[in-house]
C-alpha positions in Angstrom: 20.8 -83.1 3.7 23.4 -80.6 3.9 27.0 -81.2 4.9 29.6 -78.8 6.5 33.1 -79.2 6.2 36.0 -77.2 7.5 39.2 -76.7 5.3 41.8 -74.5 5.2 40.5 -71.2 5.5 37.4 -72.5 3.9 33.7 -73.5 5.3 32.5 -75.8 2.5 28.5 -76.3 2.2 27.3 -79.1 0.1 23.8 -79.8 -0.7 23.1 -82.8 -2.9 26.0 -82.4 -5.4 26.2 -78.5 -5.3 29.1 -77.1 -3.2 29.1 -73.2 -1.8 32.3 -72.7 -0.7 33.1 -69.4 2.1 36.8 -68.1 2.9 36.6 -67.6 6.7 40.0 -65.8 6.6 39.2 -62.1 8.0 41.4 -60.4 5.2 38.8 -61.8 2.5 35.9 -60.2 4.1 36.6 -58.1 7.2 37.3 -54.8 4.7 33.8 -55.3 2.7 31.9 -55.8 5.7 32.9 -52.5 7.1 32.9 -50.7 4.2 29.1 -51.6 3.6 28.4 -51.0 7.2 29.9 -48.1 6.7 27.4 -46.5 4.3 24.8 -48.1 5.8 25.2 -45.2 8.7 25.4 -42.7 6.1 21.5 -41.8 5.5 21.2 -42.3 9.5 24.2 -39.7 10.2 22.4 -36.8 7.9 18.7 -38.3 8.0 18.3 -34.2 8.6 20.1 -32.8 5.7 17.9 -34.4 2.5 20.2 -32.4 0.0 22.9 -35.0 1.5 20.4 -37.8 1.2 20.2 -37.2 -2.7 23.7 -37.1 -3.1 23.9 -40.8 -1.2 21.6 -42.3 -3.6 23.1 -40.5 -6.6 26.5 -42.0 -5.7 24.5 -45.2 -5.3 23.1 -45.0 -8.8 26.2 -44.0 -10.4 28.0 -46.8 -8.9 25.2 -49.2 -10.0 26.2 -48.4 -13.5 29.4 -48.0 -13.2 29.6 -51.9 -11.5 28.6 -53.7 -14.9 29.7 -51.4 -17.2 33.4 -52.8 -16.1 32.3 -55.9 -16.0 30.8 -55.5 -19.8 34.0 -54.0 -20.8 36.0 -57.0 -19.9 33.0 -59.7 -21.0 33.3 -57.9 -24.7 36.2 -56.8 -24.7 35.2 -53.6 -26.2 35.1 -50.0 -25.0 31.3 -49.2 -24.2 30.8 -44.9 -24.3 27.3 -44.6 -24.2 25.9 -47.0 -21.1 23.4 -43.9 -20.2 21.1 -45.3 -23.1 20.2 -48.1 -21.1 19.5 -45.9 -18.1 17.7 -43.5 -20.5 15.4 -47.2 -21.4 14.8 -48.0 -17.9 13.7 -44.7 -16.8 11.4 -44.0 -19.5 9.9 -47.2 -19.1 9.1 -46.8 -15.8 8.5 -43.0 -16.0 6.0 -43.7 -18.9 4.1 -46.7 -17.4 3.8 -44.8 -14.2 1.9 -41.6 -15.8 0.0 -42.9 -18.2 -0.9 -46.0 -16.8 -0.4 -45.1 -12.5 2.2 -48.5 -11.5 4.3 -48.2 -8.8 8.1 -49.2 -9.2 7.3 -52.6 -8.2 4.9 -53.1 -11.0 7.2 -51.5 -13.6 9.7 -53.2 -12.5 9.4 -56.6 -14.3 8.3 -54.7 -17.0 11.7 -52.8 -17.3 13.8 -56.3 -16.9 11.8 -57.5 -20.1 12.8 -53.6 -22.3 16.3 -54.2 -21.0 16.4 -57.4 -22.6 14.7 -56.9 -25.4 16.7 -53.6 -26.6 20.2 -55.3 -25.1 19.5 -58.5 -27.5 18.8 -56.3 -30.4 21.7 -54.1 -29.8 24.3 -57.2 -29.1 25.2 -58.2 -32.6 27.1 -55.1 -32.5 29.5 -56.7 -29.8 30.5 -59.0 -32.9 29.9 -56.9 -35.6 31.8 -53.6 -34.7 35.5 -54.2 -33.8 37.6 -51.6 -31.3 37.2 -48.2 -32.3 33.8 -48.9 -34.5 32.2 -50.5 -31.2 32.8 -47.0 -28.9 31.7 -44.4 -31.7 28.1 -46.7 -32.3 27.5 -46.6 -29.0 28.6 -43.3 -28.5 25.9 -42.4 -31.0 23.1 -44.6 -29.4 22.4 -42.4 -26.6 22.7 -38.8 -28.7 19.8 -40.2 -31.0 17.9 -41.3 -28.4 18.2 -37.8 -26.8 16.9 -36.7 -30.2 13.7 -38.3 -30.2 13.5 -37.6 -26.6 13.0 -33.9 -28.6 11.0 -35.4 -31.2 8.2 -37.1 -29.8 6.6 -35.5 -27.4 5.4 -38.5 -24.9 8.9 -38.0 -23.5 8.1 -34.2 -22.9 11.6 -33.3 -24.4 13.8 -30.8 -22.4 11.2 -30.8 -19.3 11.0 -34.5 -19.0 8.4 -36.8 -17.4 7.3 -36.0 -14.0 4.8 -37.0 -11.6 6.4 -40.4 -11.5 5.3 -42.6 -8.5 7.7 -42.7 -5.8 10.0 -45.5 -4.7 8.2 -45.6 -1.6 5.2 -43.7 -0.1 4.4 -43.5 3.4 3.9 -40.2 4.3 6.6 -39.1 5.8 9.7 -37.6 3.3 12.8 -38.1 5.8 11.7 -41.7 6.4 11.0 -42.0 3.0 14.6 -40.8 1.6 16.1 -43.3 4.2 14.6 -46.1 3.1 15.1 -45.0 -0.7 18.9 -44.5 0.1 19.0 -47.7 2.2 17.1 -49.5 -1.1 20.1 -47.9 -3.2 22.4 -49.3 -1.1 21.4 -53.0 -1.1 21.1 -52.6 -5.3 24.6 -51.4 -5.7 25.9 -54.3 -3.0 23.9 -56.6 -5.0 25.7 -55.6 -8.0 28.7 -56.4 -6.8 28.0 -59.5 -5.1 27.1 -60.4 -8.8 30.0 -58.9 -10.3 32.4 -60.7 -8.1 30.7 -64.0 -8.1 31.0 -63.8 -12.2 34.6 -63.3 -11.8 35.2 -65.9 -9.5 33.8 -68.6 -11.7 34.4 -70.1 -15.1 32.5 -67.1 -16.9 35.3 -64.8 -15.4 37.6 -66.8 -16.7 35.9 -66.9 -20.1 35.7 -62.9 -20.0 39.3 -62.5 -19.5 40.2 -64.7 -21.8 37.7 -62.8 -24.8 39.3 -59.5 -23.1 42.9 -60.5 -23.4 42.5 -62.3 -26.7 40.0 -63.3 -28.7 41.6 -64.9 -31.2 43.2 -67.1 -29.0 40.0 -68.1 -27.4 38.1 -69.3 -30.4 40.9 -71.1 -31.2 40.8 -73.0 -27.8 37.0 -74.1 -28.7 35.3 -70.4 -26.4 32.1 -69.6 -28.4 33.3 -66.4 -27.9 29.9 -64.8 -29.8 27.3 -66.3 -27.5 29.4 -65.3 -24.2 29.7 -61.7 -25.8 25.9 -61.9 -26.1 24.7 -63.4 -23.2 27.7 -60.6 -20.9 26.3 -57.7 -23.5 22.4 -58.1 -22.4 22.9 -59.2 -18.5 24.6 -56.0 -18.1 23.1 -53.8 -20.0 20.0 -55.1 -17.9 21.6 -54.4 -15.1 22.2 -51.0 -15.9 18.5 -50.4 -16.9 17.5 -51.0 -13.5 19.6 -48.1 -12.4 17.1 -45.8 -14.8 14.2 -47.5 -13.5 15.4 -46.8 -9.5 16.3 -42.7 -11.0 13.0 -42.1 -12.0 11.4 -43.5 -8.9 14.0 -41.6 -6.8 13.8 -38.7 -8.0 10.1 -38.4 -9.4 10.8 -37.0 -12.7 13.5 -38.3 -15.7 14.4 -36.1 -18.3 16.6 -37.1 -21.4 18.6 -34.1 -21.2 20.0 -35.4 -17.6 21.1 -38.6 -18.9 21.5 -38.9 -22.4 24.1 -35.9 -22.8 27.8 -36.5 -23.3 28.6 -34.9 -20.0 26.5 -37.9 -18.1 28.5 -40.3 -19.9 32.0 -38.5 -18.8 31.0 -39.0 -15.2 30.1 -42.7 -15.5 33.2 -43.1 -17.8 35.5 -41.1 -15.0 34.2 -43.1 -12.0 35.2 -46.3 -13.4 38.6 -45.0 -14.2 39.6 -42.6 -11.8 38.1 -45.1 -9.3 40.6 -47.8 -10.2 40.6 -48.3 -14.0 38.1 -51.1 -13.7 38.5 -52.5 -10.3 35.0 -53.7 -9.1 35.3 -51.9 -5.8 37.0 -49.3 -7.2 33.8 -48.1 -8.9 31.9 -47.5 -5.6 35.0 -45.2 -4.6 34.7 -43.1 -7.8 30.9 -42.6 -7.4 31.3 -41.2 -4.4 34.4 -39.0 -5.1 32.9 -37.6 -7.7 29.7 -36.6 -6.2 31.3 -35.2 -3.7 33.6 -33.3 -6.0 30.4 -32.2 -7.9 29.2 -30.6 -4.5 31.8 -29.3 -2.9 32.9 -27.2 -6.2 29.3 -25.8 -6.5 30.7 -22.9 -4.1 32.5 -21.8 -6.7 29.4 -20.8 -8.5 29.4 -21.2 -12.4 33.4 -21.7 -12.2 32.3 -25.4 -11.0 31.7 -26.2 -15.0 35.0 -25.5 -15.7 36.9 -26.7 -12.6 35.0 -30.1 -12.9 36.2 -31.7 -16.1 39.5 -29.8 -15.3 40.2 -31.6 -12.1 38.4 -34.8 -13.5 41.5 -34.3 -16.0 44.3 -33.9 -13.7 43.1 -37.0 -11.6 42.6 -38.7 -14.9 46.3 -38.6 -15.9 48.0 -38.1 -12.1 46.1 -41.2 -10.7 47.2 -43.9 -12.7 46.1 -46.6 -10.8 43.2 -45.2 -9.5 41.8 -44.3 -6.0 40.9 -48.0 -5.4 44.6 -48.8 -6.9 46.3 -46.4 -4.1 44.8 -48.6 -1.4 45.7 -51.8 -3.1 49.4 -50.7 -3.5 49.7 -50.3 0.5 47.2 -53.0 2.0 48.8 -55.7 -1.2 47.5 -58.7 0.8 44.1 -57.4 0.9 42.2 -59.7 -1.5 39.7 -58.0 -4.0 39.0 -58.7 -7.7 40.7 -56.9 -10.7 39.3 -56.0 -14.4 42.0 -55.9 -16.7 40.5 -53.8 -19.7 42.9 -54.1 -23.3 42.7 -50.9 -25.0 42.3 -51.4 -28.3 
């Protein structure tokens, strides 16, 4: 039987003894609303431009990694500079699965979820093992070697990369198809998010803010502070595998030297801060900043690979609290949640 109750500026739902609580105030969910809705009418408004269309879903995608990568770097409390391994996993997996063995995305799906857990369990003692400094160089390295057997072994077809990877959705038209791929996009990264924030609302939030701010102090209070590193370490970087797995199917092809290099890193790395210096919603406005950026300096011709990191630099030091944080400081009563990274 389920019972409603009204509180203050709450509907409560109970079901047996669980309890789903939703704040009916408009300032906790008016300004998400829109802003989904919002980019829901993107791939409609320039269904006729699919150059635009890929820039959507690449925004998407970037955003989708950028989501739990701030989560992850709160949860551990450690610095994470090579996420784009874990999107190199996913879209090899499904990249390889699909040529060799002809899947579709929804058959290597599953099989993706298992690689990112396997690889993000073996790779977790490192969340313990490597303090600070240690932590960001190994994973820095993770990804470089990986681009190296990328090189090596020629299954991954090295600097060309796989292609002829089955489509995220085939129905014989390619506008309708690029909609739906961008509207699929869309409902990953909002998915993301809804995660995201729903972790940081509840006692695991509270458990990675308390490893982020001190984690000392929170195995002294009785926090198995190893296993909650663990289980944050391999959720996320599961998470982030997906966003490989929906690249290759987006795009067709995945090649190692699109998203194994330093520069790919950088951009994931500069949408999480320039977007709000880990604010959760702050990553979705650094994706699309910086994609945009990306574009509109291409008319600059070759210049663009200088102007990029150049501006990216700028931003990086004039932007203190982000694009996100900008907002924030002139709509204060807006309610959103807040990742408070240490540096170490």
């Amino acid at each position: 039987m389920v019972k409603i109750e009204h509180k203050r500026a709450l509907l409560v739902f109970r079901f047996g003894d669980k309890k789903f609580e939703w704040p009916i105030e408009t300032r906790y969910w008016r300004n998400p609303i829109l802003g989904v809705a919002f980019l829901a009418l993107l791939p409609v408004i320039f269904s006729s431009h699919p150059d635009i269309l890929s820039l959507i879903a690449t925004a998407n995608i970037y955003a989708c990694i950028a989501i739990p990568l701030a989560w992850q770097m709160t949860g551990i409390g450690r610095l994470n500079f090579g996420p784009q391994a874990f999107v190199g996993i996913g879209g090899f997996t499904a990249g390889l699965l699909s040529i060799h063995l002809g899947w579709g995305p929804w058959a290597t799906f599953p099989i993706v979820i298992i690689t990112g857990i396997l690889f993000g369990l073996i790779l977790s003692p490192l969340t313990n093992i490597a303090k600070g400094l240690y932590f960001s160089l190994v994973t820095l390295i993770l990804p470089l070697i990986f681009l190296e057997i990328t090189y090596y072994f020629g299954i991954f077809k090295g600097e060309t990369g796989l292609f002829g990877i089955a489509p995220m959705i085939s129905i014989g038209n390619i506008v309708a198809e690029l909609i739906i791929a961008n509207y699929f996009s869309l409902i990953m990264m909002v998915l993301f998010l809804f995660v995201v924030v729903k972790v940081f609302d509840s006692r695991i939030g509270l458990y990675s803010a308390a490893i982020n701010d001190d984690e000392e102090v929170a195995n002294n209070l009785g926090l198995n502070i190893k296993k909650w590193k663990i289980i944050c370490f391999v959720v996320t970087s599961v998470m982030i595998t997906l966003a490989g797995w929906f690249s290759a199917h987006y795009f067709g092809t995945f090649a190692g030297v699109t998203y194994l290099q330093l520069p790919f890193m950088l951009k994931i790395l500069m949408i999480v801060m320039i977007g709000g210096r880990g604010d959760v919603y702050g990553a979705i406005y650094g994706a699309y900043f910086i994609v945009i950026l990306e574009k509109v300096l291409t008319i600059f011709g070759t210049a663009n690979y200088l102007l990029f990191p150049l501006i990216l630099l700028i931003l990086l030091f004039t932007l203190r609290e982000g694009i996100y944080g900008i907002y924030r400081k002139h709509k204060y009563r807006e309610y959103y949640p807040t990742i408070r990274v240490r540096k170490r």
